[in-house]
C-alpha positions, -999 to 999 in steps of 0.1 A, spaced: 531 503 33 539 482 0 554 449 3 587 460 -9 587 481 27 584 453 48 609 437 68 603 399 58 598 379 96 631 361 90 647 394 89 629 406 121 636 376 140 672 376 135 675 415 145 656 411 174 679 374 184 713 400 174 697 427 196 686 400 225 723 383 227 751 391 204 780 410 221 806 420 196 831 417 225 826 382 228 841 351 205 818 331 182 802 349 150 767 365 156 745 334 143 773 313 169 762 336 196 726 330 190 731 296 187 743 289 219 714 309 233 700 290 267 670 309 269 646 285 264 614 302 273 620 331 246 593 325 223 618 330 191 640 302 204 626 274 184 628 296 155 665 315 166 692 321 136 717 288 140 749 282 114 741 257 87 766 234 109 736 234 136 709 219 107 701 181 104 673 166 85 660 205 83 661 207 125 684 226 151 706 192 162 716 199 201 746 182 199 759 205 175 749 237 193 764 221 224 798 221 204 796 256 196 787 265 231 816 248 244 835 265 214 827 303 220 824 294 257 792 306 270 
């Protein structure tokens, strides 16, 4: 397989997060659903898809995904 092929591991880790949690029937954009994710002992969680709006000082900021939990209402 040439490098071209692969899938690059951000790529794979949000498929598998969209696959994991997103519901297209529910409010709250896929990287929203994700976000609001409580599964803490999934081994992606640390590394989980968040919306820029999530990032500060280049870290997920918990206060901020608890807004968009309370938002989309999971």
């Amino acid at each position: 397989m040439s490098t071209s092929q692969r899938t690059s591991l951000r790529a794979a880790i949000n498929e598998r997060c969209r696959e994991c949690i997103v519901d297209p029937l529910s409010r709250g954009s896929w990287r929203e659903q994700v976000a609001a994710c409580v599964s803490s002992n999934c081994a992606l969680h640390a590394v989980r898809p968040v919306p820029r709006s999530c990032i500060v000082d280049g870290l997920i900021c918990r206060a901020a995904v608890a807004t968009v939990r309370e938002r989309i209402d999971v």
